[in-house]
Each structure stands twice: as structure tokens, then as C-alpha cells.
C-alpha positions in Angstrom: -10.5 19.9 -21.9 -10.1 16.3 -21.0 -12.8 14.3 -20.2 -12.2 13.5 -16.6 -11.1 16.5 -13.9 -9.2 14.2 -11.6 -8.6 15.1 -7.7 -6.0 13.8 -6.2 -6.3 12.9 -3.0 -3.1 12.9 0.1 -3.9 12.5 3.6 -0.8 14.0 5.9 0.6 13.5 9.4 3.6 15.2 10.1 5.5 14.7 6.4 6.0 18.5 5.3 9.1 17.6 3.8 7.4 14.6 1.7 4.6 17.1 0.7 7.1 19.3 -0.4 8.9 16.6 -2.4 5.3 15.3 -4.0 4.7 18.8 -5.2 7.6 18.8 -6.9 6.7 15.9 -8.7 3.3 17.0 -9.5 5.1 20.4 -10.8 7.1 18.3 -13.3 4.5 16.2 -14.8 3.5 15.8 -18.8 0.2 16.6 -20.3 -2.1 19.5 -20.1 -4.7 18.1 -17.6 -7.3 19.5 -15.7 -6.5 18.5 -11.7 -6.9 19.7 -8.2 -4.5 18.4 -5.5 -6.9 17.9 -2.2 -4.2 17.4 1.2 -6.1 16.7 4.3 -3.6 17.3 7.4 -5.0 14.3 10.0 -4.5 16.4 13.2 -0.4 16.6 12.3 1.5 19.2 15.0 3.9 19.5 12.6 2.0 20.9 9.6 2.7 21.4 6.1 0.5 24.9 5.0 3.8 27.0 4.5 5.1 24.5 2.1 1.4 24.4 0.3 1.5 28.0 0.2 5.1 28.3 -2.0 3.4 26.3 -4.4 0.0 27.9 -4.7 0.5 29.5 -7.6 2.2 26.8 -9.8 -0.7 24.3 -8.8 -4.4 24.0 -8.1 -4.2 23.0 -4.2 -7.3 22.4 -1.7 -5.7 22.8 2.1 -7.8 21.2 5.2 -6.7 20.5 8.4 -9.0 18.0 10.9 -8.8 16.1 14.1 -6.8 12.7 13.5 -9.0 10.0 12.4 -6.6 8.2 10.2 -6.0 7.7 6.6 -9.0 5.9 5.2 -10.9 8.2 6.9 -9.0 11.5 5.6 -9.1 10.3 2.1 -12.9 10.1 2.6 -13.1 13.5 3.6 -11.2 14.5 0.9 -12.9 13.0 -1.6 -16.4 14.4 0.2 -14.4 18.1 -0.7 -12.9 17.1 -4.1 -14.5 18.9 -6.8 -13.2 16.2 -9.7 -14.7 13.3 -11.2 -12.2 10.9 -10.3 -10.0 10.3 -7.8 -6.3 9.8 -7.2 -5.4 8.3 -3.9 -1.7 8.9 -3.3 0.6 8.5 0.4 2.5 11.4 0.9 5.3 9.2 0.2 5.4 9.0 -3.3 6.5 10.7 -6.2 4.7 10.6 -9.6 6.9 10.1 -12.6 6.7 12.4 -15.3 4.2 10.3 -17.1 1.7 9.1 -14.8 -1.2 11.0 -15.9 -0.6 10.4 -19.2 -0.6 7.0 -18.7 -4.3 6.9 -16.3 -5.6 9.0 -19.2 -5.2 7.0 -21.6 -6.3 4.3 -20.0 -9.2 5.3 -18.9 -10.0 6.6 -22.0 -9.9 3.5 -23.8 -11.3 1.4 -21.3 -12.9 2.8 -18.7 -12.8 1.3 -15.2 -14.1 2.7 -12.1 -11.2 1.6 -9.7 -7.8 1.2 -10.8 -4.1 0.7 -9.6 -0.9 1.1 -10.3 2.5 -0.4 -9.0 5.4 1.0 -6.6 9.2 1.2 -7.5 11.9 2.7 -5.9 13.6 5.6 -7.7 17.7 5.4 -7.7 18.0 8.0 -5.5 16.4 6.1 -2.9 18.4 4.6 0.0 19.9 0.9 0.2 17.0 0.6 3.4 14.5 1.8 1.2 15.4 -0.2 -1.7 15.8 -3.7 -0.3 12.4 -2.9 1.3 10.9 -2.0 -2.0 12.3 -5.2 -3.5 10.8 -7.3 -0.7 7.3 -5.7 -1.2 7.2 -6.5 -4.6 9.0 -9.4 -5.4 6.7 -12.4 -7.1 9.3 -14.6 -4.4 7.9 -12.8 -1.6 4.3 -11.9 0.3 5.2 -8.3 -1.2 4.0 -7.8 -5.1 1.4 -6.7 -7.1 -2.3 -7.6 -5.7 -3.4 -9.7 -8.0 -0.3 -10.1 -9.9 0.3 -9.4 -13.5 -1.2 -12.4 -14.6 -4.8 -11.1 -13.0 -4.7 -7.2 -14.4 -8.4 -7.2 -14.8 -9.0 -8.8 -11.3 -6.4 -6.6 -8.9 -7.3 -5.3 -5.5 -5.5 -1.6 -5.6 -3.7 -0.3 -2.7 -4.1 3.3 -1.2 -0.6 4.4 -2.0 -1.7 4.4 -5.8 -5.3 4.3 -6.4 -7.8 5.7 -8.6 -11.5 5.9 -7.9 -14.2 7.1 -9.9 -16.8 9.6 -7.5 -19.5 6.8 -8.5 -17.9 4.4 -6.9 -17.1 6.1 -3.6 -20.6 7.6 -3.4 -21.9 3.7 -3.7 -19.2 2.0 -1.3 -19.3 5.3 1.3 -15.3 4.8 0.8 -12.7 3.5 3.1 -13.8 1.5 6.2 -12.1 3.0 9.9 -9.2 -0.4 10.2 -6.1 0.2 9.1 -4.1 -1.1 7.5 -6.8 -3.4 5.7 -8.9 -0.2 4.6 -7.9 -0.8 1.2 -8.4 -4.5 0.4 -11.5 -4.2 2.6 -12.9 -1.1 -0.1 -11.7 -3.1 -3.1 -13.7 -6.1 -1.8 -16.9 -4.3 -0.9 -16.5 -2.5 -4.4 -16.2 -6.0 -6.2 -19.5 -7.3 -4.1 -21.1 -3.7 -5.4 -20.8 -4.6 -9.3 -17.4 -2.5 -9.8 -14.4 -3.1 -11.8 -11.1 -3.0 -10.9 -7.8 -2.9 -12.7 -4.4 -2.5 -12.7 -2.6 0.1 -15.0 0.9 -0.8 -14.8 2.5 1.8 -16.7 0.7 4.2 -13.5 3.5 3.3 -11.7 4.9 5.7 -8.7 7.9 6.1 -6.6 7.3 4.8 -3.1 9.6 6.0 -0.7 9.2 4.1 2.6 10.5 6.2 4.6 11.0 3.6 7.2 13.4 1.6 9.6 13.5 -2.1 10.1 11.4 -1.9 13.5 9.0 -0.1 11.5 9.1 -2.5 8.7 7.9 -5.3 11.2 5.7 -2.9 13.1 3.7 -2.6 9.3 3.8 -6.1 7.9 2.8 -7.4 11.4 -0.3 -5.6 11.3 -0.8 -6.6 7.9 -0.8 -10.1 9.0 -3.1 -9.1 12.0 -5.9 -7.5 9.7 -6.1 -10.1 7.0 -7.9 -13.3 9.5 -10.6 -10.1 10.2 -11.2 -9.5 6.4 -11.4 -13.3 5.9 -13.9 -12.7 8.8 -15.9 -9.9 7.4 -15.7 -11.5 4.1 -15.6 -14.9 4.4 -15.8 -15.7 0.3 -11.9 -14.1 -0.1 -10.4 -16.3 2.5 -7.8 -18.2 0.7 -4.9 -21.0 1.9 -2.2 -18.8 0.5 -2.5 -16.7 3.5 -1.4 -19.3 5.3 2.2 -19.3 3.7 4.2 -16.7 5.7 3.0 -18.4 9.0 4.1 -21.8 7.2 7.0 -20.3 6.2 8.3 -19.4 9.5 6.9 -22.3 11.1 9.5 -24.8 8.5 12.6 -21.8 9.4 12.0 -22.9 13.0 11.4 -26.5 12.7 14.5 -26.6 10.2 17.4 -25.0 12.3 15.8 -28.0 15.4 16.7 -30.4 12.9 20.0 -29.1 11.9 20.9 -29.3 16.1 20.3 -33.4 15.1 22.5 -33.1 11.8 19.3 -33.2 9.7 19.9 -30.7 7.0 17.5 -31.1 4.4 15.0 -28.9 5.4 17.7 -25.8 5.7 19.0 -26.7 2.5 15.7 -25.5 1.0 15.6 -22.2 2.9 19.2 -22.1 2.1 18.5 -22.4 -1.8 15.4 -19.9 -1.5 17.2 -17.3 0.2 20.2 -17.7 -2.7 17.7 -17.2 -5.3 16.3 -13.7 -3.2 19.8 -12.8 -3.2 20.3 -13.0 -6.8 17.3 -12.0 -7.6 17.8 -8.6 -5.8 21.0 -8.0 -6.8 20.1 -8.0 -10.5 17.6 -6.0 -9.9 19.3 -3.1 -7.5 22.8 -4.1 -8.4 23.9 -3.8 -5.4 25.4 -6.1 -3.2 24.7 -3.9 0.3 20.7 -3.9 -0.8 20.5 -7.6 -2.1 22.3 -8.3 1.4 19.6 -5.9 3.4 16.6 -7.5 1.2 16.9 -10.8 2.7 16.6 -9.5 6.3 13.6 -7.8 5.3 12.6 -11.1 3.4 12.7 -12.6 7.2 11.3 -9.8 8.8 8.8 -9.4 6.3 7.5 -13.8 6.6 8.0 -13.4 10.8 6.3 -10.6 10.7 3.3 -11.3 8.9 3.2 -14.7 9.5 3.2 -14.3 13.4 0.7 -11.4 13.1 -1.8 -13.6 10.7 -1.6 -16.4 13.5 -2.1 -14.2 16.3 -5.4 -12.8 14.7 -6.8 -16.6 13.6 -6.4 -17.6 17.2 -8.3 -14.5 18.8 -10.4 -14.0 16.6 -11.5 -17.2 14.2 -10.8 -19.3 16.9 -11.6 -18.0 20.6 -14.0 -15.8 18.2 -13.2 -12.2 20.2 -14.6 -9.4 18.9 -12.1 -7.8 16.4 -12.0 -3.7 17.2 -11.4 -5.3 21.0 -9.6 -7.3 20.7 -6.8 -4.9 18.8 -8.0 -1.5 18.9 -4.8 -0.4 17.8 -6.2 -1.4 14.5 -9.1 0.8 14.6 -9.6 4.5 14.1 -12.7 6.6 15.2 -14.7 8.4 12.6 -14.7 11.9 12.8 -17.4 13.6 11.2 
């Protein structure tokens, strides 16, 4: 017997078909591990206990179903029910590769670390959408990438999608806080403050599938931008310039196309020889023409987005100081207990 009993943890909303998908994963994975697979259904209509039930007898699966209270919140209620030592975190969207417990085991084993997480990739039998958008959430020449970056494995704030968490840990942060998104950098910050470790594993890599559209995309990144001025706020010691940059970024795009109306051209030339770079960047990595194309429109979407969100939440609430969960309740879920 190993010496951690992981639980992994999925909160769902309507995704039978992506649950159904996950399990397959889980179904295919190396190793002889002890786990338990803990789905919370957050209030969904459309629900996903038939397809738990075709696989209840090839894996060790905990089924609850509560009122919606949004993710942060369902992964705390799962973890409350897990019976493990350690958790998984995983969005219903992923897909583990074969190896992924393999390579947390081992890690873990040789140097233990009470949070931890792992990168996203897009598998090839992802769409051209799905891959341009994985490209632009983790390319270094984006505001996508790792947290923390490779450079900083041993300082790395881990994101929901792929995250492991020891049950010390939760039990001393009471988990994920009730905004979203934000719930994760928010936990990873109040873990830090709390004397824990964190770490990326980068061979614990998963397939994130996205399932998404482009006025989804913006939807997501522009809430991302929205929640970061109210974790600078919270936690004034993380607040950093380089949040700054997509709102910069966007700020130049505008003030260069002004210029080119006067013939001035030097300051689209730049974006020009940036979004060339993207380009070639993502074709070498998809090699694909269609998804290098789509990857710089979700570049764009991805710097307006955040960058318009992030100023939008400075002025209300750094500035004219509003109170945050009024301010944008939309950002804010209710416990449910």
C-alpha cells in the first residue's frame, strides 16, 4: 500500500459528458494506487449519476449532489467527505494522462510538499478553438503560463484545474474562499502566509479541454482581470507592477493605431513584430496554420480582456474604494453549509 490514499476531488455543473470522458482517463491510468474519486454535482439540472453508476465497479467513486454554491465551495465540501490523505483538485474538464499518479507519487515521495501543481496541455484530439486557447494560456509571451513560471518551481501558486492538497493544509486554511475566479490564488496566498509549501510538479501535467467559445474566453479572462485589484486588496504584500501589463498593453494597441491615422508607425511596428513572433511561436508548437491564426485573436482577447477587467476593478475598488462583493457580486458565491 502506498503511503498516501489520495482523493480526488471534481466539482460538476451540467458536464455529464466530461465526467464521463474523465473517468475514462482515470480508468486508464498506471500504477497500483490506493484512490477514491469524490464528484460533488453543484445544484446541476442536468446531472451526471447514470454515467457514475456505469463506472462504479471499475473505480472507487463518492457521488453527492448539493445546492449550487460554486466551485471553491464544492471542492471544500468534498474534501470535508474525502476519506484520503491528500487531495487532487481536478475541473471536470480534464483528462489525466496515463502517468499522472505516477508522477505526484513520486514526487511526493521524495520531497514532500503540502500543495502542489501541475501544468495544462491540450491533447491532439482537441479542436483548433481549444488549442489556440491553450497556447494563449500558457505561452511565456502571453498573461497565460505557468504561475510562477518554471524558473520559480519551488515558489508556484497552483491553480484549481490541477492541484494537490495535503488534508493538513485544508484543515489549517479552511480551503477555498467564496470569489471566483480568484479562489485559487487567494488559497495559495493564505497557505503561503500559513507556513506551507508549494510546488510545481511539471511532469503532473493534465489535458485541459476548454470547452469554450471566444465570448466565453473574454467572459473568463475579464473576470480574471476583475478579481486580481481585490486580491492585491486583500493581500496587499502580492500586489506587483506586472499586473499592470495587459492594461498597458492595450492601452499602447490603442494609442498605436491613433498614431498610424498621422502616418506614425513606430509604435504598430512593435505590436506588429510581437504578434509575428505569437504567430510563429504557435505554429511550431500546434503546427498548424488555422490555430496559430486563432491564437492571436485570443492573444487580443485574452490582453483586452484582462486588461480592461483589471482597470475596471482598480478604479472601483482601490480608487473610489467600493466595497468589493458589491460592487461585483457576480464575483461572489454564497456558502452553503
Amino acid at each position: 500500500m502506498n503511503a498516501f490514499s489520495f482523493s480526488f476531488i471534481i466539482p460538476v455543473y451540467n458536464r455529464p459528458d466530461e465526467v464521463k470522458e474523465l473517468l475514462d482517463s482515470f480508468v486508464a491510468l498506471d500504477g497500483n494506487f490506493n484512490f477514491e474519486i469524490v464528484i460533488i454535482e453543484d445544484g446541476s439540472t442536468i446531472d451526471c449519476k447514470t454515467v457514475i453508476e456505469d463506472y462504479k465497479t471499475k473505480l472507487n467513486i463518492a457521488y453527492f449532489f448539493k445546492p449550487n454554491s460554486g466551485p471553491g465551495d464544492s471542492r471544500n465540501y468534498g474534501m470535508k467527505n474525502a476519506r484520503g490523505n491528500y487531495f487532487i483538485i481536478l475541473d471536470s474538464d480534464c483528462l489525466l494522462p496515463k502517468q499522472y499518479l505516477l508522477a505526484v507519487n513520486k514526487s511526493l515521495t521524495y520531497n514532500y510538499i503540502d500543495c502542489f501543481g501541475g501544468p495544462d496541455t491540450a491533447h491532439e484530439s482537441f479542436t483548433n478553438l481549444q488549442k489556440a486557447i491553450n497556447f494563449t494560456m500558457t505561452s511565456f509571451i502571453t498573461t497565460g503560463g505557468i504561475r510562477g513560471g518554471k524558473t520559480k518551481v519551488n515558489k508556484f501558486e497552483p491553480r484549481s484545474f490541477n492541484m494537490g492538497l495535503s488534508k493538513q493544509a485544508f484543515e489549517s486554511s479552511k480551503g477555498f474562499g467564496v470569489i471566483h475566479p480568484g479562489e485559487d490564488p487567494d488559497l495559495s496566498i493564505r497557505l503561503e502566509k500559513l507556513g506551507f509549501k508549494t510546488r510545481l510538479i511539471p511532469e503532473a501535467y493534465v489535458f485541459h479541454k476548454r470547452r469554450i467559445s471566444w465570448s466565453k474566453f473574454y467572459t473568463q479572462v475579464n473576470k480574471f482581470g476583475m478579481v486580481r485589484p481585490i486580491l492585491n486588496q486583500w493581500h496587499p504584500e502580492t500586489a506587483k507592477i506586472t499586473y499592470w501589463l495587459p492594461t498597458l498593453f492595450t492601452g499602447g494597441f490603442l494609442v498605436a493605431l491613433l498614431l498610424l491615422v498621422f502616418n506614425i508607425t513606430f509604435a504598430i511596428a512593435i505590436y506588429a513584430l510581437y504578434f509575428t513572433i505569437a504567430f510563429v511561436l504557435a505554429l511550431l508548437s500546434s503546427k498548424s496554420i488555422i490555430v496559430a491564426s486563432q491564437a492571436l485573436v485570443a492573444i487580443v482577447i485574452q490582453f483586452f480582456g484582462y486588461g480592461y477587467g483589471f482597470f475596471k476593478s482598480t478604479f472601483m475598488v482601490s480608487i473610489l474604494k467600493n466595497n468589493p462583493e458589491k460592487q461585483f457580486p457576480h464575483l461572489f458565491f454564497k456558502h452553503v453549509k
